[in-house]
C-alpha positions as MATLAB code, in Angstrom:
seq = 'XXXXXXXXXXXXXXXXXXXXXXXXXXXXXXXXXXXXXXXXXXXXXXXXXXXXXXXXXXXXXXXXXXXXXXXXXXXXXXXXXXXXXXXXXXXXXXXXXXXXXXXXXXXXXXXXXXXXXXXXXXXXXXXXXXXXXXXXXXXXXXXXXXXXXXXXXXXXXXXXXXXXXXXXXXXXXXXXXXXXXXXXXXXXXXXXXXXXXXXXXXXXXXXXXXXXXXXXXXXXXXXXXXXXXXXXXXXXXXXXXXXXXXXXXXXXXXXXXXXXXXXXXXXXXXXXXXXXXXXXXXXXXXXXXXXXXXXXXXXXXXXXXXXXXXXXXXXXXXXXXXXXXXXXXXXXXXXXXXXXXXXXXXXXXXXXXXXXXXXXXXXXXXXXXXXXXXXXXXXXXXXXXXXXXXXXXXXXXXXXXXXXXXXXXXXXXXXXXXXXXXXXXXXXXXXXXXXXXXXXXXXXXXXXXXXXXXXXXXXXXXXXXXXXXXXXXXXXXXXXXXXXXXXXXXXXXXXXXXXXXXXXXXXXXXXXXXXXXXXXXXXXXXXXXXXXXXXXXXXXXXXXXXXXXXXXXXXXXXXXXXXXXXXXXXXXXXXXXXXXXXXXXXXXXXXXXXXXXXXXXXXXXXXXXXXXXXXXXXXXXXXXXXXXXXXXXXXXXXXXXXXX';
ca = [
       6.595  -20.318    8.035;
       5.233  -22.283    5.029;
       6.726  -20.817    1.469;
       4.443  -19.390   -1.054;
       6.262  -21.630   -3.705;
       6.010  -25.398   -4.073;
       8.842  -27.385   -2.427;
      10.525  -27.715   -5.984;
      11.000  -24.078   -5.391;
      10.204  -23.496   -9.452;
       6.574  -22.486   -9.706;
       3.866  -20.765   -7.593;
       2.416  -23.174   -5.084;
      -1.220  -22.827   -5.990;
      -2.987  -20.429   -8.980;
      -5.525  -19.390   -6.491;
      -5.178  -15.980   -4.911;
      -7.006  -14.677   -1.699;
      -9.589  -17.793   -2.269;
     -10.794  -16.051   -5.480;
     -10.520  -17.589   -8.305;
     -13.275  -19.612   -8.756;
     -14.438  -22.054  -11.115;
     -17.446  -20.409  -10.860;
     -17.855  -17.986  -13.902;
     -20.309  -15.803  -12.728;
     -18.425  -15.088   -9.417;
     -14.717  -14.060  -11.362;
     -16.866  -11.632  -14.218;
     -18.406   -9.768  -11.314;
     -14.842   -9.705   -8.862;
     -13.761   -8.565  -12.131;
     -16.497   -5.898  -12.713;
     -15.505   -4.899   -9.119;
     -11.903   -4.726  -10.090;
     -12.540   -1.616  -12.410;
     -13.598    0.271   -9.593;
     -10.763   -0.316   -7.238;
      -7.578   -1.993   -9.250;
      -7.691    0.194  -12.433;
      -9.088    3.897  -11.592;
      -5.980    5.416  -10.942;
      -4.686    4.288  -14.484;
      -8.183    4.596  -16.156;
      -7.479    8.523  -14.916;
      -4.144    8.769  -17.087;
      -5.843    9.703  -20.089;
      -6.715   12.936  -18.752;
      -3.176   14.236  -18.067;
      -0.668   12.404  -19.663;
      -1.027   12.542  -23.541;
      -1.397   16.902  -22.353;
       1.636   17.114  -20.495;
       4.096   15.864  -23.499;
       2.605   18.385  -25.779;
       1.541   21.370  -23.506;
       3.433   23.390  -21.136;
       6.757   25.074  -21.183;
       8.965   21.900  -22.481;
       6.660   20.589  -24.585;
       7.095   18.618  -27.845;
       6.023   20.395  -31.338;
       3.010   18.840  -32.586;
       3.895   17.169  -35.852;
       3.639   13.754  -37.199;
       6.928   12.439  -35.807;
       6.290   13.460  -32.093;
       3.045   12.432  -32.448;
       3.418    8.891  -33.607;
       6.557    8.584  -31.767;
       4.619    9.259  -28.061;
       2.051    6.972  -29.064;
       4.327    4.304  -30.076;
       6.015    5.059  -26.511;
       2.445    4.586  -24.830;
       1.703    1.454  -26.719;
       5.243    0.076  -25.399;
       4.837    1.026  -22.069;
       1.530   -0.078  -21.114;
       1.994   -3.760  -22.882;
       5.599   -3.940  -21.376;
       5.344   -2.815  -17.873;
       1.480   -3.183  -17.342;
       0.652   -6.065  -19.475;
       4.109   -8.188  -19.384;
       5.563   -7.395  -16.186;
       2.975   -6.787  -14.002;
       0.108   -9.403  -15.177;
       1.789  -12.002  -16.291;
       4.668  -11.891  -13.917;
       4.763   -9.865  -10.462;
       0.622  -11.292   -9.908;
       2.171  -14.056   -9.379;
       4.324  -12.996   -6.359;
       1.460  -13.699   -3.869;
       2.429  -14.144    0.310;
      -0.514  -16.742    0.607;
      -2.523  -15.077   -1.788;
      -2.077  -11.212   -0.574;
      -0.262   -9.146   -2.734;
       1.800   -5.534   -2.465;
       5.172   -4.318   -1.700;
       5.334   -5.346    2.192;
       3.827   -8.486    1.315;
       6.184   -9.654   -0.857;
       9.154   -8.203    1.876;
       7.366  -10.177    4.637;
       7.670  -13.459    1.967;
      11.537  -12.737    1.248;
      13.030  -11.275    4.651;
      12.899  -14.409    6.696;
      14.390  -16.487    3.949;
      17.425  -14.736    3.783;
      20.547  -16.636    4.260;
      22.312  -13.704    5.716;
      22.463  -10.521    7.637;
      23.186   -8.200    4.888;
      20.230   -9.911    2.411;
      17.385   -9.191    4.877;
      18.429   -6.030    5.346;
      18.371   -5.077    1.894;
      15.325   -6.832    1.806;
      13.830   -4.812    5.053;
      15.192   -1.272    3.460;
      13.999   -2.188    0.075;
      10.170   -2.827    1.428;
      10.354    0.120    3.459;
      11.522    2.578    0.753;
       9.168    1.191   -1.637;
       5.866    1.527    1.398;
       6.999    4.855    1.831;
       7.188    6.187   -1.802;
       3.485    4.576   -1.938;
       2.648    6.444    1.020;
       3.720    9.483   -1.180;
       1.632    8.392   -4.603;
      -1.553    8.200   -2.103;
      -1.064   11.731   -1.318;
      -0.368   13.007   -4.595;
      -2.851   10.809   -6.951;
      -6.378   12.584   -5.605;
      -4.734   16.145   -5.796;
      -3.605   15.246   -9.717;
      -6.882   13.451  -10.810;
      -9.581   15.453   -9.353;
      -7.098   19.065  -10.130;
      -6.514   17.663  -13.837;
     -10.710   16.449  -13.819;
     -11.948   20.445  -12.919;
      -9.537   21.871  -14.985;
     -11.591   20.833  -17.863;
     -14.105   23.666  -16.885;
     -11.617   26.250  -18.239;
     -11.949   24.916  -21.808;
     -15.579   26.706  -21.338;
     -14.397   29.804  -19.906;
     -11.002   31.105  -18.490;
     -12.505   34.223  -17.269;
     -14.885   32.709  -15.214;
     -13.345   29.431  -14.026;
      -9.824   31.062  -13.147;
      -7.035   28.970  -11.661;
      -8.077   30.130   -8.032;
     -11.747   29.456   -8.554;
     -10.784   25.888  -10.209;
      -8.061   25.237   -6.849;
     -11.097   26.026   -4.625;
     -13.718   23.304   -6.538;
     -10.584   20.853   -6.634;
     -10.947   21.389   -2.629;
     -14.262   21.486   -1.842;
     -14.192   18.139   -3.798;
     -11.184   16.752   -1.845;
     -12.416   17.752    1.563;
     -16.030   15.961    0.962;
     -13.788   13.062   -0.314;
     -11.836   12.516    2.729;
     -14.578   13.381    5.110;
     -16.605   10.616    3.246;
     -13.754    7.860    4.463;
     -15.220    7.141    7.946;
     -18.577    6.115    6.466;
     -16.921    3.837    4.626;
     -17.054    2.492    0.725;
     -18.851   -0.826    1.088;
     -21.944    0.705   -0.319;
     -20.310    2.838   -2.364;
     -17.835    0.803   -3.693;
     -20.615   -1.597   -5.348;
     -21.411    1.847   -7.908;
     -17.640    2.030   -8.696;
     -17.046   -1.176  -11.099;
     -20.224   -0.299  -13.268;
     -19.500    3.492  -13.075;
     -16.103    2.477  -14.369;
     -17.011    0.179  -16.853;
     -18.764    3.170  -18.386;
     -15.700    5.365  -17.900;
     -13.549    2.960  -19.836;
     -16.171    2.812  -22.551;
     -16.584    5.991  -23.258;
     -12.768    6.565  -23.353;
     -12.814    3.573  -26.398;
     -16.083    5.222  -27.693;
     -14.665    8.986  -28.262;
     -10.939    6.767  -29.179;
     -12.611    5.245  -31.852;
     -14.469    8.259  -33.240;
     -11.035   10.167  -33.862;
      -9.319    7.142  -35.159;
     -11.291    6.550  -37.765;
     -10.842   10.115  -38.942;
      -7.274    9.604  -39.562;
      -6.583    5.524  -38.957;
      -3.016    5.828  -39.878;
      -2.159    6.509  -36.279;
      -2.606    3.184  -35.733;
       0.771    2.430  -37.460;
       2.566    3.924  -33.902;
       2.102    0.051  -32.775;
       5.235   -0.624  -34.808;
       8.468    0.223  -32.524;
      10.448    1.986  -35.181;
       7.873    5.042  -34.846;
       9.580    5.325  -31.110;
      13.248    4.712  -32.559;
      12.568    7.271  -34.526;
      11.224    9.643  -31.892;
      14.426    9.492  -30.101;
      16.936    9.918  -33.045;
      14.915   13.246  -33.874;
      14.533   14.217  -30.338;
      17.534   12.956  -28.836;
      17.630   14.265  -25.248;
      14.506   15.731  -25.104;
      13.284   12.563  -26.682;
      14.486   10.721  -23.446;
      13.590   13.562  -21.149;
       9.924   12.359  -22.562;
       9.936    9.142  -21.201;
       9.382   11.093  -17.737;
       5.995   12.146  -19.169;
       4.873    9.109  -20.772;
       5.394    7.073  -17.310;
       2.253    8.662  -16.334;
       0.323    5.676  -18.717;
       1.509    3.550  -16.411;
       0.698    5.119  -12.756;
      -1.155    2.322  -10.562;
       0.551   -0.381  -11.714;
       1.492   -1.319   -8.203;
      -2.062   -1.355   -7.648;
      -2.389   -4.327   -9.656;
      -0.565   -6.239   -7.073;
      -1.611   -4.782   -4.721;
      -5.299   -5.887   -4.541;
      -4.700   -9.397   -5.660;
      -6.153  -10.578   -2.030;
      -8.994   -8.666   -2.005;
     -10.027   -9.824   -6.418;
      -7.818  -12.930   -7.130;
      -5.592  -12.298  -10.570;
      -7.853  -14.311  -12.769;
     -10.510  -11.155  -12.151;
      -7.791   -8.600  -12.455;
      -6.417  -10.088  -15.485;
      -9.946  -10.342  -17.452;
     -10.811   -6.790  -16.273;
      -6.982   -5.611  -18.135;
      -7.289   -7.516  -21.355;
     -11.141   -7.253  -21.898;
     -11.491   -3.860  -20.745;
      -8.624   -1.633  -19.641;
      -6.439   -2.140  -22.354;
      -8.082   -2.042  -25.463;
     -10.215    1.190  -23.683;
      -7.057    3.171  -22.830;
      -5.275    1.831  -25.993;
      -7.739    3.188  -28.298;
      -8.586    6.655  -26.436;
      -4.826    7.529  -26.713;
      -4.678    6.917  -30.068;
      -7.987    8.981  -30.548;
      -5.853   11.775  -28.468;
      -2.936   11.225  -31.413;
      -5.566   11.547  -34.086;
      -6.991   14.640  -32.707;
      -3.614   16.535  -32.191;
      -2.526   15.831  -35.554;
      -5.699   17.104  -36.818;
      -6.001   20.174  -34.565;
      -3.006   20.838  -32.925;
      -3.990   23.852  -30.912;
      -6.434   20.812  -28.823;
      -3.009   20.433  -27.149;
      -4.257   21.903  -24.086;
      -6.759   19.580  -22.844;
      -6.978   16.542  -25.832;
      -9.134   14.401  -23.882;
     -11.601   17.180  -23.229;
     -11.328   18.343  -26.504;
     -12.466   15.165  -28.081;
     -15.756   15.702  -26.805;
     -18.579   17.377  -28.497;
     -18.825   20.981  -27.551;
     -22.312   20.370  -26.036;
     -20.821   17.532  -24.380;
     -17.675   19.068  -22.268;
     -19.521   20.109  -18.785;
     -21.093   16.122  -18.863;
     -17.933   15.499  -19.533;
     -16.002   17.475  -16.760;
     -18.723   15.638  -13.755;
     -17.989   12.395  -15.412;
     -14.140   12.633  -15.743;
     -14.440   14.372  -11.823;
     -16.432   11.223  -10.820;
     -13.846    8.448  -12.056;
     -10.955   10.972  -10.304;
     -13.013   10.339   -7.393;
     -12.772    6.921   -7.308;
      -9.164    6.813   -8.527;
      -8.240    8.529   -5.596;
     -10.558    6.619   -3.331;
      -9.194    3.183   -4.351;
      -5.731    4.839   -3.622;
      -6.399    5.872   -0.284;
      -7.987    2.514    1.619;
      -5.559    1.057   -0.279;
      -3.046    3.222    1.895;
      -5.029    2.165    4.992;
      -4.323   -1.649    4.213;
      -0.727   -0.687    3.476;
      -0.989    0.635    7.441;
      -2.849   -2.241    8.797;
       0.479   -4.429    7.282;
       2.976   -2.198    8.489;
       1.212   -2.303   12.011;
       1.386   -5.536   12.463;
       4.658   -6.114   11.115;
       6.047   -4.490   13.199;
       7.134   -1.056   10.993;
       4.573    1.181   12.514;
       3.332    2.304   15.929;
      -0.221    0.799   16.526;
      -2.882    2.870   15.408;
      -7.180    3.749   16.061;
      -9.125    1.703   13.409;
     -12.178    1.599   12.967;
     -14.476   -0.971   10.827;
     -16.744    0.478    8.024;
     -18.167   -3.042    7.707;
     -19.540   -5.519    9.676;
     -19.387   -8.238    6.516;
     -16.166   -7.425    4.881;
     -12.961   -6.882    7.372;
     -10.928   -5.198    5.113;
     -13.263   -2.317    5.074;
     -11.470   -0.102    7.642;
     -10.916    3.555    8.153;
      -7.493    5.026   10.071;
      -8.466    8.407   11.131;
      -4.918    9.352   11.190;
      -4.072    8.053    7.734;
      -6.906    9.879    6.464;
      -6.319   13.007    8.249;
      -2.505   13.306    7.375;
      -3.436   12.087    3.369;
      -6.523   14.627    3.396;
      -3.836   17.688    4.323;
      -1.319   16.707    1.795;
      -3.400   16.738   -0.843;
      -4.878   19.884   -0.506;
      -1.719   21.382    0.388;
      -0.419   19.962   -2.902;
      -3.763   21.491   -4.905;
      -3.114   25.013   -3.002;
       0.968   24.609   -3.522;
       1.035   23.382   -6.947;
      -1.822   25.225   -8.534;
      -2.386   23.138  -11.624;
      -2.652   19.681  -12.849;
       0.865   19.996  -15.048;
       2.994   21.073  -11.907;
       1.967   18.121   -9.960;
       3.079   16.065  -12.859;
       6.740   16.118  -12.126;
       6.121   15.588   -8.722;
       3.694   12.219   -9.874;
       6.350    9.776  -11.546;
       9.037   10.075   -9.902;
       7.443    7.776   -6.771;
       5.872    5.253   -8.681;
       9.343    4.689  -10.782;
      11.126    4.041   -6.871;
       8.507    1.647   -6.174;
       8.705    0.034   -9.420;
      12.142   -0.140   -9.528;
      11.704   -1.654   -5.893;
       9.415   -4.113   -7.226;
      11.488   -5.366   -9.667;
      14.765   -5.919   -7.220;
      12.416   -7.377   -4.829;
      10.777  -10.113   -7.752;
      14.423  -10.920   -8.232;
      14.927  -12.049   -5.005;
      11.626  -14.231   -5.669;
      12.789  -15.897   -8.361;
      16.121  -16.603   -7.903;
      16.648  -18.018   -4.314;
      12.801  -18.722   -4.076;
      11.156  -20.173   -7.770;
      14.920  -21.301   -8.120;
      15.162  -20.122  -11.546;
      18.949  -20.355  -12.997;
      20.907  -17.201  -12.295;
      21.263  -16.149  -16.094;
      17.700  -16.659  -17.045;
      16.631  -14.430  -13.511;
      19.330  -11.863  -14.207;
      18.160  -11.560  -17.866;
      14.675  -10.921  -16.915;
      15.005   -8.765  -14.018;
      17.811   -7.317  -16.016;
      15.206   -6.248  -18.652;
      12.488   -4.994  -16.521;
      14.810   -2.726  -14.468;
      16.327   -1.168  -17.576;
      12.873    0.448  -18.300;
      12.212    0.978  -15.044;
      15.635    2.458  -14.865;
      15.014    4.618  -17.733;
      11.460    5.871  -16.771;
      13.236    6.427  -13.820;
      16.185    8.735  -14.907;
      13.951   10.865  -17.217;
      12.052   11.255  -13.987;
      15.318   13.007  -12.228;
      15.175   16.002  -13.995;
      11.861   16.629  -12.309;
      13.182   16.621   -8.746;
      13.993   20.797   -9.109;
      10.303   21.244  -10.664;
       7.755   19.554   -7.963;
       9.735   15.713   -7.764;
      11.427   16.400   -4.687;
       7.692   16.190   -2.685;
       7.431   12.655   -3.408;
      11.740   12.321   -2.107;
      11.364   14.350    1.321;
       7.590   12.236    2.097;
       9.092    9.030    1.126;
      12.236    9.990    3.238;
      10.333   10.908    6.122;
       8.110    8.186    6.358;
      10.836    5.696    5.925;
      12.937    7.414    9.004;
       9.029    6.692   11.011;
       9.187    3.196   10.354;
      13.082    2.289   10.398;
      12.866    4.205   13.601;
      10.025    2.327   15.218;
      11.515   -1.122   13.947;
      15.212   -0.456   15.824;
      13.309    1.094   18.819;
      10.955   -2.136   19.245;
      14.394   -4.347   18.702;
      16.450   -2.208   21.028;
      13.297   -1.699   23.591;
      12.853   -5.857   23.062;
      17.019   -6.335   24.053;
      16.918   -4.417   27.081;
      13.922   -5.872   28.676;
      15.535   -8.921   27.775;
      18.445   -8.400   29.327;
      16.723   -7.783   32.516;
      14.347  -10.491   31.899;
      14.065  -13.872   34.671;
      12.700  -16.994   32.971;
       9.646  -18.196   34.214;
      10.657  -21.048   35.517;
      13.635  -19.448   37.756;
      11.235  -16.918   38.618;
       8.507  -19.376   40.049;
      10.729  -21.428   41.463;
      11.862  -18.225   43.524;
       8.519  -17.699   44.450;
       7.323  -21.100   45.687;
      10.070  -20.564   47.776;
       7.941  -18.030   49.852;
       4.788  -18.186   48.227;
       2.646  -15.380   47.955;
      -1.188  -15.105   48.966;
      -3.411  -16.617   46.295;
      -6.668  -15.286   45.112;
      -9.243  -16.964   42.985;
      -9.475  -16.042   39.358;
      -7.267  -15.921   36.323;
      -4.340  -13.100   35.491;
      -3.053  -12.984   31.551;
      -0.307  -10.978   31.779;
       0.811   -9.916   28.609;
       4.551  -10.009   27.261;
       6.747   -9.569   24.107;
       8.742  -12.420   25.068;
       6.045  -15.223   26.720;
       9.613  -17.186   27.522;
      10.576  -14.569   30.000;
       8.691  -13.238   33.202;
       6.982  -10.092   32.419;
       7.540   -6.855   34.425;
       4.189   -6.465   34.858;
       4.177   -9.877   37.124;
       7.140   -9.140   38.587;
       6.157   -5.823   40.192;
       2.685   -6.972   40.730;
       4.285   -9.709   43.083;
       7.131   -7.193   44.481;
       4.355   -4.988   45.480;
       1.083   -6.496   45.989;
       2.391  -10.033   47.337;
      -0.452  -11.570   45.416;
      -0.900  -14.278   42.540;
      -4.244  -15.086   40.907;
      -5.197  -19.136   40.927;
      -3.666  -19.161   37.522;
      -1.566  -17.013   35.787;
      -1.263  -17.161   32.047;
       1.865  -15.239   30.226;
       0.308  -14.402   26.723;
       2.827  -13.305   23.680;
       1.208  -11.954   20.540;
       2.979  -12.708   17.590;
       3.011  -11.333   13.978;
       3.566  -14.282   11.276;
       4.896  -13.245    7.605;
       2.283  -14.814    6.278;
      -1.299  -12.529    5.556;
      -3.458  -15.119    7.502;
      -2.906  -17.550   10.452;
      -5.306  -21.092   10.051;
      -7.188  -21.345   13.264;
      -6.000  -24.821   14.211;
      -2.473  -22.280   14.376;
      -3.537  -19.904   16.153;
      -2.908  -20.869   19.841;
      -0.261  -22.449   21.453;
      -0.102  -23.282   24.928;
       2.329  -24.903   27.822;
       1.996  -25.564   31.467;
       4.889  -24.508   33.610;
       3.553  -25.944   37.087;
       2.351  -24.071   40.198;
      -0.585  -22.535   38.229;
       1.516  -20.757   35.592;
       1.068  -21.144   31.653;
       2.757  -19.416   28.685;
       0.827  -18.935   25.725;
       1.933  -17.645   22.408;
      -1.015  -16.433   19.537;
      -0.344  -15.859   16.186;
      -2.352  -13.848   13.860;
      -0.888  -12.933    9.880;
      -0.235   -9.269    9.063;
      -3.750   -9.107    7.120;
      -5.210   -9.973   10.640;
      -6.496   -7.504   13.774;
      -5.931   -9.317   17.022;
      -8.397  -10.655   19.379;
      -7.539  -12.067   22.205;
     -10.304  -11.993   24.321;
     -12.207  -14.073   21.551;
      -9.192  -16.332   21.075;
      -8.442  -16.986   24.771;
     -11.838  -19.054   24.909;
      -9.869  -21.775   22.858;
      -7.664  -21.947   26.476;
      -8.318  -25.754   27.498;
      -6.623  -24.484   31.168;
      -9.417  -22.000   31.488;
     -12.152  -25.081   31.429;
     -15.029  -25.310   29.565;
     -17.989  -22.453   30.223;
     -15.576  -19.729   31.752;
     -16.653  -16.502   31.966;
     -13.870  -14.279   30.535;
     -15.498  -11.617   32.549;
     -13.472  -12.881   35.250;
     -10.190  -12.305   33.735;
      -7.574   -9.673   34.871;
      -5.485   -8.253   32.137;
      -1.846   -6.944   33.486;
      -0.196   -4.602   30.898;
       3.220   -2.783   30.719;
       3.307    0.433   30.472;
       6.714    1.324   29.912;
       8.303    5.425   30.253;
      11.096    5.417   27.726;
      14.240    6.922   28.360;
      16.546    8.363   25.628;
      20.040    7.910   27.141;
      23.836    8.144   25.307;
      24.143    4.092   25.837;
      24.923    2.493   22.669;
      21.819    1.735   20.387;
      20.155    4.097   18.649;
      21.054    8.031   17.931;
      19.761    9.991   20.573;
      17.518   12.069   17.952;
      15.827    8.264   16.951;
      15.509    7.005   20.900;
      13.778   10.220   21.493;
      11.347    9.961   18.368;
      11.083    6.070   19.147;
      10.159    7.466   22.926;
       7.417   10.267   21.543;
       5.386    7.749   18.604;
       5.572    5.502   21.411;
       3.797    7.934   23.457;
       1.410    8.699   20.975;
       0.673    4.755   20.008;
      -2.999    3.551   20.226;
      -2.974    1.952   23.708;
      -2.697   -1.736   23.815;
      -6.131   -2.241   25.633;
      -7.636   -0.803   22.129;
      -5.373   -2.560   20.258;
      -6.012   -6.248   21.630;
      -9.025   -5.630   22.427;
      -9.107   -5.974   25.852;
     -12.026   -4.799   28.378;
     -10.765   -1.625   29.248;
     -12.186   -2.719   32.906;
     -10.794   -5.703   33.420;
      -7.557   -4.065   32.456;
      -4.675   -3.274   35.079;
      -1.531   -1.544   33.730;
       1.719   -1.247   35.538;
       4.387    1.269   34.761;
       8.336    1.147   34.834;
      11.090    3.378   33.413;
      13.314    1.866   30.925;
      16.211    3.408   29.162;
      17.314    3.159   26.053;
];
């Protein structure tokens, strides 16, 4: 497959993303108007938990001028190094053909490596960091819209108790989920306006403390942090744990560079988020300094009085759409591992008839939907999810950094000193975000491990069973051209019409033709073997798609290729056939499928435990007539025992 880098291997091969950034100003100020609504809500939502959770709770810091300045200069640090640095000058620019995100970049890097042991890492590396996002989906909508409600206690704790809070956090999560098969297209045109009045209002209430005490602004220098730690010392580090919460959604960032382009995504950061979140934290500093006791809910706090139940919707509503962005963001993450070959094939559905990455996964939103309200009903408040909240997004980050090694050493071809130096950097603070993070596994952290853990066994599993599955039908397997030779040699009665009989391996003779021959003693006129094939890149040109060869006697093998951002066709795409002729009606076509009963068995392979779990998602897989989209009537499956 084509590299995403220039053949000089040393910079990006284009700076256009997804086919959005345009010359065209207009068009990248509203993508990145639109950006605010889907890239940045999950990190436009820190304000309203993180500053809290370093001064409030049972390890808290004392509220004095040292802890205070010393967590802000942390923030500051954080959000310019990891956000700013890191992720928008650097990792943006880790496109797969202008799509962006963790299996992206492991489709990019897996086929390029030299050896065995490299694409494995590679493989295990994309997988854990998938799953640990799979994790953050479930966990972000219980901790924004929990840590949004809780505000109503600041009006009265003996009428909005921690049950009656839990059961609003609900109701709110159970509309939001049932909302999902509708879809956001509409919806999602409100969120970058809504947003952009989120983030202003966070500078606007930022700026009102500040200038009631603007020496907090002095927490920009880095000695304020140095500081922090030599007064704190462990604690101090232990910290670091909290503070990570500034930074939660950075992954989105790269995430959704397909869908915005990074020119929009950049100008939405530096014109907007930044400066916003900058200056409401700093507000938060102000305030704590000034009235310590507002320790319990700062960002609440800083509003009027009259002000805190507008406050409470408002803060509910961008929670909302945090957690929305989070979860179709968790049903494109599906849609890649699908097709790549990492998950069993799943029902989706289009929300959209103009924009094909609006999709709903019932069972993606079903299985995120019970999570989080298990985690709102387990947890109970906003500051016990907390420690189960970093410890995921510091896996995948310190994924993403291993992985953007691999990028720029053996793909941009940078020298090894300069690559280990900068990924060297990055992973020290993702290290050390990381290790304050550990302490948390005993207190809520070990959701996030035994998800993540889980979900990669799901998809490790379905990856070795497809492999092994693949090498014993192989093994088995005639080629086509010994098995029509065979044939001619007693040929069998021949109908009119056309047969695509579908196979993994279009070089072999599927089973499907096989027995259909064994039993029926019939062939159609023609008989075309169809593979369907997953490329590592996000989209497939059309002049690409289709490949086609004539193997005599009627029989033709035909390969299509779609990218892992694609949902196959191949009805649509089999009019492009030149053997079919011109005007066919595809109505006439007979579809043979496999349907293969799998067999857990003590051969070598696969653990028993992981043949049988292979054998029941296979079970359970969307049926390839959905999948393909094949007529279910012009479909005719044929079934065979294989073991494993």
């Amino acid at each position: 497959m084509p590299s995403a880098v220039e053949a000089s291997g040393g910079e990006p091969a284009s700076p256009v993303h997804g086919g959005h950034d345009s010359a065209d100003p207009r068009r990248w100020k509203l993508l990145a108007l639109a950006a605010l609504g889907v890239v940045y809500g999950d990190i436009g939502t820190s304000p309203l938990y993180s500053v809290r959770e370093c001064f409030h709770g049972s390890h808290a810091l004392a509220v004095n001028e040292t802890n205070v300045l010393g967590v802000l200069s942390l923030i500051f640090w954080a959000l310019t190094l990891v956000i700013a640095v890191k992720y928008l000058v650097f990792i943006l620019r880790a496109d797969n053909h202008g799509e962006g995100g963790i299996l992206a970049l492991m489709a990019l890097l897996a086929p390029a490596g030299r050896g065995i042991s490299r694409r494995t890492w590679v493989v295990v590396l994309g997988l854990f960091g998938a799953a640990f996002l799979y994790a953050d989906g479930m966990i972000t909508p219980a901790i924004s819209v929990l840590s949004a409600v809780e505000g109503l206690r600041l009006a009265s704790e003996d009428i909005f108790q921690t049950w009656f809070v839990e059961i609003i956090a609900v109701v709110i999560l159970l509309g939001l989920f049932r909302l999902q098969s509708r879809g956001t297209a509409k919806v999602g045109a409100l969120f970058g306006p809504f947003m952009l009045f989120w983030f202003l209002l966070l500078a606007a209430l930022g700026v009102w403390h500040i200038l009631e005490m603007p020496s907090v602004l002095s927490a920009i220098n880095p000695l304020y942090a140095f500081h922090f730690f030599v007064e704190n010392g462990v604690t101090g580090f232990l910290i670091l744990g909290t503070v990570f919460l500034v930074v939660t959604g950075g992954e989105a960032l790269y995430a959704d560079i397909g869908h915005f382009g990074v020119l929009p995504i950049r100008a939405s950061w530096f014109a907007v988020v930044f400066p916003s979140l900058l200056l409401n934290y700093f507000g938060q500093g102000s305030l704590l300094l000034r009235h310590p006791e507002a320790a319990i809910h700062p960002l609440f706090e800083m509003a009027p009085d009259w002000a805190l139940y507008p406050m409470v919707v408002i803060a509910t509503l961008a929670a909302v759409m945090a957690s929305q962005a989070v979860i179709t963001g968790s049903f494109s993450l599906t849609l890649q591992a699908i097709q790549l070959g990492y998950c069993p094939r799943l029902r989706i559905e289009h929300t959209s008839s103009d924009q094909k990455g609006q999709i709903y996964i019932p069972a993606v939103n079903r299985s995120l939907m019970i999570a989080a309200i298990a985690l709102v009903l387990g947890f109970q408040s906003s500051s016990n999810l907390a420690a189960a909240y970093g410890i995921a997004i510091t896996i995948t980050m310190v994924v993403t950094t291993l992985l953007f090694y691999v990028l720029i050493h053996h793909h941009w071809k940078w020298p090894t000193w300069v690559a280990v130096l900068f990924a060297g950097f990055f992973l020290g603070i993702d290290l050390s975000f990381f290790g304050a993070n550990l302490l948390k596994i005993f207190h809520g952290g070990w959701f996030p491990l035994v998800i993540a853990a889980a979900i990669y066994v799901l998809m490790s599993t379905w990856q070795d069973g497809r492999r092994l599955l693949a090498e014993r039908l192989r093994a088995s397997m005639l080629s086509t051209e010994l098995f029509v030779a065979e044939i001619m040699v007693n040929p069998p009665i021949r109908v009119p019409g056309v047969a695509v009989f579908m196979s993994g391996n279009p070089m072999g003779t599927p089973l499907a033709l096989r027995q259909n021959v064994a039993h029926n003693h019939v062939l159609h006129d023609r008989s075309i073997i169809l593979g369907v094939q997953t490329a590592e890149a996000p989209h497939v040109p059309d002049e690409q798609r289709l490949e086609t060869e004539e193997i005599g006697e009627g029989f033709y093998r035909a390969t299509l290729r779609y990218g892992f951002m694609e949902e196959p066709d191949v009805p649509a795409d089999l009019t492009k056939l030149e053997c079919l002729g011109a005007g066919f009606d595809l109505k006439k076509v007979s579809y043979y499928l496999g349907r293969e009963t799998l067999l857990a068995t003590p051969r070598s392979g696969m653990y028993m435990w992981r043949e049988s779990l292979f054998s029941f998602l296979s079970r359970n897989a969307q049926p390839a007539t959905l999948f393909f989209h094949l007529p279910p009537e012009q479909v005719v499956e044929i079934g065979a025992q294989v073991e494993l």
